[in-house]
C-alpha positions in Angstrom: -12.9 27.5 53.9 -15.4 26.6 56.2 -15.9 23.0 58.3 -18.8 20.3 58.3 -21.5 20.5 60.9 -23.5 17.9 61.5 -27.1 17.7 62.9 -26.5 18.6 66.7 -27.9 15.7 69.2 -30.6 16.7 71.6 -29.5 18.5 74.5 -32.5 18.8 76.5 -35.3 21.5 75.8 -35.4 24.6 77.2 -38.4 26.8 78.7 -39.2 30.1 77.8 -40.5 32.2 81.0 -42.7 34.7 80.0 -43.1 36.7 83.3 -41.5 36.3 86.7 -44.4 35.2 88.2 -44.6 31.9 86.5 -43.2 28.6 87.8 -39.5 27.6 87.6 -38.5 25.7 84.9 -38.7 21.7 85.7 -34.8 20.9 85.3 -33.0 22.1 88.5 -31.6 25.7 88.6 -27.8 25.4 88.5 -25.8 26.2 91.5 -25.6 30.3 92.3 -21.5 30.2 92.4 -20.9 27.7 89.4 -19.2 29.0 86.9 -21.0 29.0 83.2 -19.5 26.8 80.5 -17.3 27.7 77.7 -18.7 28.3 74.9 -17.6 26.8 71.3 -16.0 28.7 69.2 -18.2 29.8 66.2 -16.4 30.1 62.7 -16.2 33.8 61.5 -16.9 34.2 57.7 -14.3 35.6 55.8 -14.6 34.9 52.7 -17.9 35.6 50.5 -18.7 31.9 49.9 -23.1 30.8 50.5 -21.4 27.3 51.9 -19.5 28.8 54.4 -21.9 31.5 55.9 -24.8 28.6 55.6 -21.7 26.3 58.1 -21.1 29.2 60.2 -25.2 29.8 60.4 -25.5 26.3 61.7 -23.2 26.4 63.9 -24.2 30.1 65.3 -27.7 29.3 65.6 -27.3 26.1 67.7 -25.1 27.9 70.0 -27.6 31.2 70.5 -30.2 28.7 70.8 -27.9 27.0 74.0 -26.1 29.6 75.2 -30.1 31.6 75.4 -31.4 28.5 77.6 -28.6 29.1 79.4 -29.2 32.5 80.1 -33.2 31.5 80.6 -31.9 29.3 83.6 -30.0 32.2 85.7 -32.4 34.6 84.5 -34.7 32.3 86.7 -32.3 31.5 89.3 -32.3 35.6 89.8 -36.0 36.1 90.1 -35.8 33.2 92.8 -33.2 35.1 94.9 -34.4 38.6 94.3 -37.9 37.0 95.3 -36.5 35.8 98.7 -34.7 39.1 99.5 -38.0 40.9 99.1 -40.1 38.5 101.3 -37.1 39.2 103.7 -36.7 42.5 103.9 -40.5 43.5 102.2 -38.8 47.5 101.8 -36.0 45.6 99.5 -33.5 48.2 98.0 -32.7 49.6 94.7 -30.5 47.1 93.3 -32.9 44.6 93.8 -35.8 46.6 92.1 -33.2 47.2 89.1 -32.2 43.3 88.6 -35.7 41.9 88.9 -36.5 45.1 85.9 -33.7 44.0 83.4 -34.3 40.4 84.3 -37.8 40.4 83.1 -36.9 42.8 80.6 -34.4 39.9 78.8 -37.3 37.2 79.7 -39.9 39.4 77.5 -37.6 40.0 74.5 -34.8 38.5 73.8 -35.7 34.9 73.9 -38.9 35.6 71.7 -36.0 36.8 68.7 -33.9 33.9 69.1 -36.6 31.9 68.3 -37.5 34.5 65.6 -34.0 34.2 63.9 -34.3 29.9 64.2 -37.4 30.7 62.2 -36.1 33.1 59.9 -33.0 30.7 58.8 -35.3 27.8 58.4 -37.3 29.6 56.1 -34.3 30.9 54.3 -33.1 27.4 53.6 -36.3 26.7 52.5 -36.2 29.0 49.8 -32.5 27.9 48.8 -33.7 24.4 48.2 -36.4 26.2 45.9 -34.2 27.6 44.0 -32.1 24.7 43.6 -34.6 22.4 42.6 -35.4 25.2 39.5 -32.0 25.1 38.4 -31.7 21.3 38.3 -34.9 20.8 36.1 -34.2 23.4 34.0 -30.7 21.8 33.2 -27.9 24.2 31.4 -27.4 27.7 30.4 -27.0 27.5 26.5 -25.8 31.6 25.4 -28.9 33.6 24.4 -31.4 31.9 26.3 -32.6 35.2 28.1 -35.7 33.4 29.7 -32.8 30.8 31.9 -30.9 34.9 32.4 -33.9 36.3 33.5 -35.4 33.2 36.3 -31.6 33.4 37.4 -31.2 36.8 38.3 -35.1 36.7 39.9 -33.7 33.9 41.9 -30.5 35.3 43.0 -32.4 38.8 43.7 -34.8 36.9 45.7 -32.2 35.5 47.7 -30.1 38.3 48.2 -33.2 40.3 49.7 -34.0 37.7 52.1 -30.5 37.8 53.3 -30.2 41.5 53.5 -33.0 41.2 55.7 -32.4 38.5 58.2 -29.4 40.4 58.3 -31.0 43.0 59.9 -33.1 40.8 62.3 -29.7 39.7 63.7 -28.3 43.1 63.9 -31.2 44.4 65.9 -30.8 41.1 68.3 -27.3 41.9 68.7 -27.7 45.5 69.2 -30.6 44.9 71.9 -28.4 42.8 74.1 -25.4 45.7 73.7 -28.1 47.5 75.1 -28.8 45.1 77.8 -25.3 44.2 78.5 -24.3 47.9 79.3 -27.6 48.4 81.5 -26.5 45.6 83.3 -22.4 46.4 83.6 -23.3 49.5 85.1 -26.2 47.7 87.3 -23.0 45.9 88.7 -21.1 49.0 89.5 -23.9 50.3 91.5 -24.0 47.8 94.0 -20.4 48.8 94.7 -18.3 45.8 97.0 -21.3 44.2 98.4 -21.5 40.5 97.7 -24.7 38.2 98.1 -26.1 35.6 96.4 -28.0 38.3 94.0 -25.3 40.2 93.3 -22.9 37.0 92.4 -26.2 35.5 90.3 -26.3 38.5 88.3 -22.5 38.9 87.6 -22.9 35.3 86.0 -26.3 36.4 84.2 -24.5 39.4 83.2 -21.8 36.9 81.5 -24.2 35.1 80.2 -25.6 37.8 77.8 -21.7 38.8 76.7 -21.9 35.3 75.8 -25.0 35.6 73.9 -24.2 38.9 72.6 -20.9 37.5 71.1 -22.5 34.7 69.3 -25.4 37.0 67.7 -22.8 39.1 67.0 -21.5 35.7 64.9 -24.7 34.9 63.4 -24.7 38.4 62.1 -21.5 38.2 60.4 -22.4 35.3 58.9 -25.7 37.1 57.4 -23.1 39.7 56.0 -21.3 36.9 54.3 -24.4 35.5 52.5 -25.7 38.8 51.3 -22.4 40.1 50.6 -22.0 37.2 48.0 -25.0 37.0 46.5 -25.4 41.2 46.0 -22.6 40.7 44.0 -23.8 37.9 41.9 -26.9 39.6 41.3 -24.2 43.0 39.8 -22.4 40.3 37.7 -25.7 38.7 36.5 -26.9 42.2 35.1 -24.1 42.2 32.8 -25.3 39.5 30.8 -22.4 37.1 30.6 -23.5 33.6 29.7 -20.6 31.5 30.8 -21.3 33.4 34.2 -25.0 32.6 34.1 -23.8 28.9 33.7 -20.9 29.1 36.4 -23.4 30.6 39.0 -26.1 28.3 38.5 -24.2 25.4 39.3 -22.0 27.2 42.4 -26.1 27.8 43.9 -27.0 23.9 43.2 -23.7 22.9 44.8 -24.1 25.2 48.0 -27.3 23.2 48.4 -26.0 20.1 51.0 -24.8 23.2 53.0 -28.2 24.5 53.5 -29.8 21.1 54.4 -27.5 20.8 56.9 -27.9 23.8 58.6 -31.8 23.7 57.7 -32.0 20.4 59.7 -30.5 22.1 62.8 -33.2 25.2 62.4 -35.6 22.7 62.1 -33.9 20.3 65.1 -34.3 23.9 67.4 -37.8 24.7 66.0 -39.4 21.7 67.3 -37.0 21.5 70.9 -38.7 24.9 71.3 -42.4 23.5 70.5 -41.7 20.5 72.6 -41.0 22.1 75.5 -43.9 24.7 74.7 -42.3 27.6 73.8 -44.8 30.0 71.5 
């Protein structure tokens, strides 16, 4: 089934650029020719188990959140080149015109939902704790207590809906940078053999979004997981069997620890963001 994940340790704040006209970001822009990082591999769920998509979640949102700050840094390191090719050459050229457009298009949308889906699992987490701490004071599921039947499948509704839709938050995410990864692949094509330092810093922009892409495209599947699960819990529920009730109380209050876990790292992100003063 799925692994531990601890709390991640702090890798240094990232800055969200909101327009290229704005300062560079204080750490130093990496080097135009390095090569970007591997990035870890990101357990895919499946199995329909809360524990495991809430493992996978945490370990998918700390990576988008990385692997985005990455992305941040050469969208950056672009806009710097693409500025001194234009106060070069003040008549610049297509290409140019299309990077610094796609650059600032990323910069103005896609980190704005990353932090959106940080948000969105914190709060999720949020409301599994809620749930749990319901089930533990109300204590067991004796047959014919239809009140106990009724708060369950509430709960378990309530859940699945708020699943279903941070499910589609991710799939938008995911479907915005397949938009944005195409736009740029056939950016690349334009510019045909010519090499340059813009045209090398957005080949490894451009593989930073597949990046990015791939791991949304993980945090998605891991949504699936979650709703898939408790969608049908919530069919089971509706046929009224007690010793079900019982079982499926205690399989949410034991999925618990695995959202604290990955609610701590939602919560770790959140306040990187705010510290280094993200909106």
């Amino acid at each position: 089934m799925g692994r531990e994940h601890t709390v991640p340790g702090p890798r240094g704040p990232g800055t969200v650029i909101d327009s290229e006209d704005a300062g560079p970001p204080a750490s130093r822009p990496p080097d135009v020719r390095a090569e970007v990082e591997g990035i870890p591999s990101i357990p895919s769920p499946t199995t329909a188990d809360t524990s495991y998509a809430a493992g996978a979640l945490g370990t998918g949102l700390e990576v988008l959140f990385t692997t985005s700050e990455r992305a941040l840094q050469w969208a950056w390191r672009v806009l710097q080149l693409a500025r001194g090719v234009v106060e070069a050459t003040p008549r610049g050229d297509a290409f140019i015109r299309e990077a610094r457009a796609s650059v600032v298009d990323f910069l103005d949308h896609i980190p704005p939902h990353v932090r959106r889906s940080v948000e969105e699992v914190l709060v999720f987490c949020n409301l599994w704790q809620a749930v749990g701490v319901r089930l533990r004071r109300r204590g067991g599921f004796p047959a014919g207590d239809d009140t106990a039947w009724r708060q369950l499948c509430e709960d378990v509704e309530l859940l699945q809906r708020a699943a279903q839709a941070r499910l589609g938050t991710a799939a938008a995410l995911e479907q915005g940078l397949l938009k944005d990864l195409g736009h740029l692949r056939a950016l690349a094509l334009s510019c045909g053999d010519s090499a340059n330092e813009v045209t090398v810093g957005m080949e490894v922009f451009t593989r930073c979004i597949a990046e990015l892409m791939a791991v949304a495209s993980a945090v998605r599947r891991a949504w699936e997981a979650a709703a898939h699960e408790l969608a049908e819990s919530a069919a089971w529920l509706r046929a009224g069997d007690p010793a079900f009730s019982a079982w499926l109380a205690e399989h949410l209050v034991a999925a618990e620890p695995a959202w604290e876990r990955t609610q701590k790292i939602a919560r770790w992100l959140r306040d990187v963001g705010a510290f280094a003063g993200q909106p």
